[in-house]
C-alpha positions as CSV (number, residue, x, y, z in Angstrom):
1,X,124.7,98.5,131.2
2,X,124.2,96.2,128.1
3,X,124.0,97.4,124.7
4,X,120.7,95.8,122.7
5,X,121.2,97.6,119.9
6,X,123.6,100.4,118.0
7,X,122.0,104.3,119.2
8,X,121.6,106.9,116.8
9,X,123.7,110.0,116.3
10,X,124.0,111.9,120.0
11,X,120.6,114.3,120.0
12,X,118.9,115.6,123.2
13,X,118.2,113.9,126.4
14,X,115.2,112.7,128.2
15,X,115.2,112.1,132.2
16,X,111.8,110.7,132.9
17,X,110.8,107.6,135.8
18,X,109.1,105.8,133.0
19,X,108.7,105.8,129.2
20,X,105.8,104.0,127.4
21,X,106.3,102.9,124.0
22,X,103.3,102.9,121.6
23,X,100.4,105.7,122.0
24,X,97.4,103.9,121.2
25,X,94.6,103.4,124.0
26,X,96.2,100.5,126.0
27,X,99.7,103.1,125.6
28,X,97.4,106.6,126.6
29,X,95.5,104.9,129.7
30,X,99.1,103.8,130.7
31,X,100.2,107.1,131.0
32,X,97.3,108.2,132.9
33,X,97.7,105.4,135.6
34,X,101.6,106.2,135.3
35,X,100.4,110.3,135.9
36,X,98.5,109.0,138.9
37,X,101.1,107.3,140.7
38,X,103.1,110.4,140.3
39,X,105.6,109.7,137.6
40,X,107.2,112.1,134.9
41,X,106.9,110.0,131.9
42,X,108.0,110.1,128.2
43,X,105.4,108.6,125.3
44,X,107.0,107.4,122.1
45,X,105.6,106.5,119.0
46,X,106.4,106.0,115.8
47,X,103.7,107.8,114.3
48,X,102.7,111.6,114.3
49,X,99.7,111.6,116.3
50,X,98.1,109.6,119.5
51,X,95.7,107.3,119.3
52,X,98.0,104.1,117.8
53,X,96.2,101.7,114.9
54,X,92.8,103.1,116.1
55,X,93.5,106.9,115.0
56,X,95.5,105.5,111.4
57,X,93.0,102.9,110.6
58,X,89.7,102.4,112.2
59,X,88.6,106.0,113.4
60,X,84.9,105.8,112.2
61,X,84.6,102.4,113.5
62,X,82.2,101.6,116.1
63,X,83.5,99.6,119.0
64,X,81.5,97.3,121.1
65,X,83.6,96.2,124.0
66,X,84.7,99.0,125.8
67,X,83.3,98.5,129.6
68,X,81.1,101.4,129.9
69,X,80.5,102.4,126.6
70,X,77.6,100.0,124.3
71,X,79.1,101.7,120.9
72,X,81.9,104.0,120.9
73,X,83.4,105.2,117.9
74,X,86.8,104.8,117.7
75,X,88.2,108.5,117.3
76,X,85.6,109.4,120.4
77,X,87.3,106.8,122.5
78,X,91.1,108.1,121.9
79,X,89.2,111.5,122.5
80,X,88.3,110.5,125.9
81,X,92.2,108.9,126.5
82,X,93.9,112.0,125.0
83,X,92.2,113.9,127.5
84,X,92.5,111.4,130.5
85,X,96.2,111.0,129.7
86,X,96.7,114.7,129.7
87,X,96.4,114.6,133.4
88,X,100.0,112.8,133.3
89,X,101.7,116.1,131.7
90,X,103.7,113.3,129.8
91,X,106.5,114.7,127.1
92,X,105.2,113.4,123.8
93,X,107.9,111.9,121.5
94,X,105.9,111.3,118.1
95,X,107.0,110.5,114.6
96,X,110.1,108.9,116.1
97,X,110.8,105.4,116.6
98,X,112.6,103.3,119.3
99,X,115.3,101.8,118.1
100,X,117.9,101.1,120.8
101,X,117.6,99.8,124.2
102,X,120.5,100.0,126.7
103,X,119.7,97.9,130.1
104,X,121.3,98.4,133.5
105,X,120.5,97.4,137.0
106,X,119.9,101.1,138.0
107,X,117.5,101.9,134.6
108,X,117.4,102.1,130.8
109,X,118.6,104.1,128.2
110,X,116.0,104.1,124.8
111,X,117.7,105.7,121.6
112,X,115.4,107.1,119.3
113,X,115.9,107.6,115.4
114,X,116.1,110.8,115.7
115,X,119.2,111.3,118.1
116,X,116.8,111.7,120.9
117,X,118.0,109.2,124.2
118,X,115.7,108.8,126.8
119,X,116.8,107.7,130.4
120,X,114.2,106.3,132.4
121,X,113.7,104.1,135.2
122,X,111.5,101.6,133.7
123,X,110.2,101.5,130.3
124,X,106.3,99.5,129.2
125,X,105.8,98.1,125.6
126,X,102.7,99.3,124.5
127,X,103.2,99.2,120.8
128,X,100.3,96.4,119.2
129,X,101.5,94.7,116.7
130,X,104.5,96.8,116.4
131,X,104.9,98.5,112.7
132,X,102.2,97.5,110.5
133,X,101.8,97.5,106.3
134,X,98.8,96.5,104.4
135,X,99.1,93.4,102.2
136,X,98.6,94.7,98.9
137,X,95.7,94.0,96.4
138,X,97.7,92.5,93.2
139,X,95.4,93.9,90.8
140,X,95.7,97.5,92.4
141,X,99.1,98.3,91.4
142,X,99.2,102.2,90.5
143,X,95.8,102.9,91.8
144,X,96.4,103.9,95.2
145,X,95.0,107.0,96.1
146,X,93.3,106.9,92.8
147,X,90.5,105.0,93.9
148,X,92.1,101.9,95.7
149,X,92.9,102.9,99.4
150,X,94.0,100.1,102.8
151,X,92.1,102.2,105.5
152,X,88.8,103.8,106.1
153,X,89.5,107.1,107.6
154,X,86.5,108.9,106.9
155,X,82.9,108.0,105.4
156,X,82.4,111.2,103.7
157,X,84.5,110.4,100.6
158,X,82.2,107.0,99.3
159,X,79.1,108.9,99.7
160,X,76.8,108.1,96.4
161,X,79.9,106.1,95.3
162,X,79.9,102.0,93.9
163,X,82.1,100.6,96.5
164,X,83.8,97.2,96.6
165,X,85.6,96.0,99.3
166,X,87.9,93.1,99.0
167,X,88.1,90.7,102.7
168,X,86.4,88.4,105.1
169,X,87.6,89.8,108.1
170,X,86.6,92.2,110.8
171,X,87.7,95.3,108.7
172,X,85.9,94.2,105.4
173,X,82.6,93.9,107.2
174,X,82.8,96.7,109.3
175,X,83.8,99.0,106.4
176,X,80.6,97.2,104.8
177,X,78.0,97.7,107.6
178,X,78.9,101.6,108.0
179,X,79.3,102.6,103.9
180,X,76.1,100.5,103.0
181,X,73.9,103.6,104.4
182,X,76.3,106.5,102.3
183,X,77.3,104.6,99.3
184,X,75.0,103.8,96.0
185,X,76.0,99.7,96.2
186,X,78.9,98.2,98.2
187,X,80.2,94.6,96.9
188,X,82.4,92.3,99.2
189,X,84.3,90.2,97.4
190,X,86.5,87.5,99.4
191,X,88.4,84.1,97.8
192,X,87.0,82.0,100.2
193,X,83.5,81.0,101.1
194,X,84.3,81.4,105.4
195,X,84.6,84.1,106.6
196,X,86.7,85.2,109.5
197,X,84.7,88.2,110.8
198,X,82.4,88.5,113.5
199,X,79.6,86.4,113.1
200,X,77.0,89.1,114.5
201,X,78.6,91.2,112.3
202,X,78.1,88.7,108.9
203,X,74.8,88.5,109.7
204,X,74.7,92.3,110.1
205,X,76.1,92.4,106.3
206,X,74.2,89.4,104.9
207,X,70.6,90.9,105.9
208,X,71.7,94.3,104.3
209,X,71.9,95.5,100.6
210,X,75.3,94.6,100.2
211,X,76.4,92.2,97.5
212,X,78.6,89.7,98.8
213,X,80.5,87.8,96.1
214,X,83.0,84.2,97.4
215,X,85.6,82.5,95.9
216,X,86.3,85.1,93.6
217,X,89.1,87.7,93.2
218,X,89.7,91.2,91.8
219,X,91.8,90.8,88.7
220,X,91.8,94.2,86.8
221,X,91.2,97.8,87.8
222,X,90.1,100.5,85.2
223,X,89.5,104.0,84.5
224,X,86.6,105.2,82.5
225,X,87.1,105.8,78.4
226,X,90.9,105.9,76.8
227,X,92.4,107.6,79.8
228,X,94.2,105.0,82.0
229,X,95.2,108.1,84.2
230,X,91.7,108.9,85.5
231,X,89.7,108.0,87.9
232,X,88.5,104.6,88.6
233,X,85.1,104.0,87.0
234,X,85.1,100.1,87.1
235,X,86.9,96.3,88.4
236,X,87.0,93.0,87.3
237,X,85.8,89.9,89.3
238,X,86.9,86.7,88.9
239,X,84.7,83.6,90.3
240,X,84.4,80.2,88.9
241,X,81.6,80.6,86.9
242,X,84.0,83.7,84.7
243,X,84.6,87.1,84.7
244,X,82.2,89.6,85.8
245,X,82.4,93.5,85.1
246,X,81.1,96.0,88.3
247,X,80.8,100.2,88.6
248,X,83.0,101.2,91.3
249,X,84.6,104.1,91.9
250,X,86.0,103.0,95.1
251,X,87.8,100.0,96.3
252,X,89.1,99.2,100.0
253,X,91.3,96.4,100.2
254,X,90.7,95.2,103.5
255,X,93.2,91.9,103.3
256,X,94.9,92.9,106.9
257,X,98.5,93.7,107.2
258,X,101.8,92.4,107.9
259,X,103.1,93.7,111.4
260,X,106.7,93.8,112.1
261,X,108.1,94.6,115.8
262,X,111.0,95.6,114.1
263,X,113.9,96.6,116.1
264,X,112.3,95.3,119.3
265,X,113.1,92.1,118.4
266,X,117.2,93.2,119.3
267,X,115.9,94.3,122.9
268,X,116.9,91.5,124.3
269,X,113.7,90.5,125.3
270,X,111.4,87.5,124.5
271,X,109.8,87.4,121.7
272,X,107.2,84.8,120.8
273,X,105.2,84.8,117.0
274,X,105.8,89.0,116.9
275,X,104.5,88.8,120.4
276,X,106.4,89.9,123.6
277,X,106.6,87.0,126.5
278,X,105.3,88.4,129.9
279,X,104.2,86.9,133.4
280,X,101.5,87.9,135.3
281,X,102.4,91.4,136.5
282,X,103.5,92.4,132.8
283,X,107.0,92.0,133.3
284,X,109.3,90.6,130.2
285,X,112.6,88.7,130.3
286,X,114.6,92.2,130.9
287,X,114.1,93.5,134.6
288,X,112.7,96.8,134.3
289,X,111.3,96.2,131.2
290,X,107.4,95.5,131.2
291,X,104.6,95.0,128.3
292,X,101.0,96.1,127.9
293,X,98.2,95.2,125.2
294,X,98.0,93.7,121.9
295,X,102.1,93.2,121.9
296,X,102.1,90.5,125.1
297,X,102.1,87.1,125.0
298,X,101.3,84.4,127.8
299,X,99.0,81.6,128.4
300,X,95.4,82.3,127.6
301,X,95.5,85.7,126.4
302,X,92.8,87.8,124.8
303,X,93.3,90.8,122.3
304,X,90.8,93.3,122.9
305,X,91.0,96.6,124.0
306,X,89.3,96.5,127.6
307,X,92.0,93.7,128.6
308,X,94.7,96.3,127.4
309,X,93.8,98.4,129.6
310,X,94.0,96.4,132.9
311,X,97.4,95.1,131.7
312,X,98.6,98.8,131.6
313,X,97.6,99.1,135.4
314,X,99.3,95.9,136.4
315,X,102.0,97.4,134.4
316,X,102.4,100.7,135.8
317,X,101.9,100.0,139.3
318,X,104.7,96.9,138.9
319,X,107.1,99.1,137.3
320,X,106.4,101.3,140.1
321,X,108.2,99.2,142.6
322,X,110.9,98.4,140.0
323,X,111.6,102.3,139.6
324,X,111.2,103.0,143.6
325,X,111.4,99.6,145.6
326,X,110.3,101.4,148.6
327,X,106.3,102.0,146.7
328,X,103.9,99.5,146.9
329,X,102.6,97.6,143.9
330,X,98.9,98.3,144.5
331,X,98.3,102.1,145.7
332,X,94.6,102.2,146.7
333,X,91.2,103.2,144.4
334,X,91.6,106.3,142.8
335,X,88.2,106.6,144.5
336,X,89.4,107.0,147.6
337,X,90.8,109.9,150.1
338,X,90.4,113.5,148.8
């Protein structure tokens, strides 16, 4: 076998026909699909509960194009692939990371940070954008959890709250359209004049109450009277025509995040702009070695969720053959027989 990286102290071992790295929806409907073609499988991922970027970041988000579903928020939809992916009887490896790969002809071995090896005989990449960590508001330093927070996780604390969000992307206006109805005024303050959101979704904002403020920046943070300790009672906005003092109790910087494939990038495999190279039945530069979702690269691809999830079948049933040569890539509709 070759070595792609160093392993971790010796821990327990795994023997599974396929492990799927990443847990978010394109990584839970994998392991269904893999549960239906009748393989014991191992899911990894780094953090401590399924569901990916959609459980950590956008949970309360309403998501539009999910065949099936005209609005589904997000932590319903990983509701409906936690369950679905239960049928697998996968073992769950959370809160760990993958950081070695050791490739043979016959299978991989996948180190984890915690001493845990997994032997498998084909592993999918289902991990986004790999490791991810907001870009940071300048102005906020000290004030996170103390009124400045990255993510949206809940609605319930900016109820009756001054909220100012800071972005022109998807996030910002999202985060805008669902705390307009709670909060008692939401401000959206971007540097620019474009925006790189939605445009339904601008539009959405733009027609609401929210107070949208361009080509300014947030260039102070402060609590109310002589404590600097306390809460956050108001910001500073910067535009060209000066400085302009709001009430807000809340900020979200919404200014995306840096992602980081981290120790991926020593697999051996081909890596393109943080992306991994694939062909059309999902398959990277290493044999055995597949990719599924946000993480793949190739000509004309599309990053949304519903295209994760048909890569994961092409995935699956291609590392199928790769794990048992004598199966056959396509197996038939689930629809079908008894």
């Amino acid at each position: 076998m070759t070595q792609h990286s160093s392993a971790p102290d010796a821990g327990p071992t795994v023997e599974v026909d396929l492990v799927i790295v990443g847990a978010g929806p394109t990584g839970l409907f994998a392991t269904y699909y893999a549960g239906f073609r009748g393989h014991r499988i191992a899911l990894v991922d780094s953090l401590p509960e399924l569901g990916g970027q959609v459980t950590a970041m956008y949970p309360e988000k309403q998501i539009l194009d999910v065949a099936g579903f005209p609005s589904v928020k997000g932590r319903d939809l990983v509701s409906g692939l936690v369950a679905q992916a239960a049928t697998a009887d996968a073992v769950h490896l959370l809160g760990r990371t993958a950081s070695s790969l050791v490739h043979g002809p016959d299978g991989i071995e996948l180190g984890l940070d915690d001493g845990t090896l997994v032997r498998a005989g084909a592993m999918i990449i289902t991990a986004g954008i790999g490791k991810f960590s907001p870009r940071p508001l300048p102005a906020g330093e000290g004030w996170l959890g103390r009124g400045l927070e990255f993510f949206v996780p809940s609605f319930a604390p900016y109820v009756d709250k001054d909220v100012v969000i800071v972005g022109g992307g998807d996030s910002a206006f999202d985060w805008a359209v669902h705390l307009e109805p709670i909060a008692r005024s939401v401000t959206l303050v971007h540097r620019r004049d474009a925006f790189r959101a939605h445009e339904r979704t601008v539009e959405q904002v733009r027609a609401s109450s929210v107070r949208i403020v361009t080509r300014a920046e947030v260039t102070a943070l402060r609590a109310a009277g002589d404590d600097p300790t306390g809460p956050l009672a108001e910001i500073d906005v910067t535009d060209p025509d000066g400085l302009t003092t709001y009430p807000c109790q809340a900020v979200v910087a919404a200014l995306g995040f840096v992602a980081d494939l981290g120790p991926i990038q020593q697999w051996g495999v081909e890596v393109h702009k943080r992306h991994v190279v694939v062909d059309p039945s999902m398959r990277t530069s290493l044999d055995r070695v597949f990719a599924a979702g946000d993480i793949t690269e190739y000509p004309g691809k599309v990053r949304l969720i519903a295209v994760g999830f048909g890569e994961a079948a092409t995935a699956v049933n291609n590392a199928t053959v790769a794990i048992d040569p004598t199966a056959k890539v396509f197996p038939g509709h689930s629809s079908e027989g008894g």
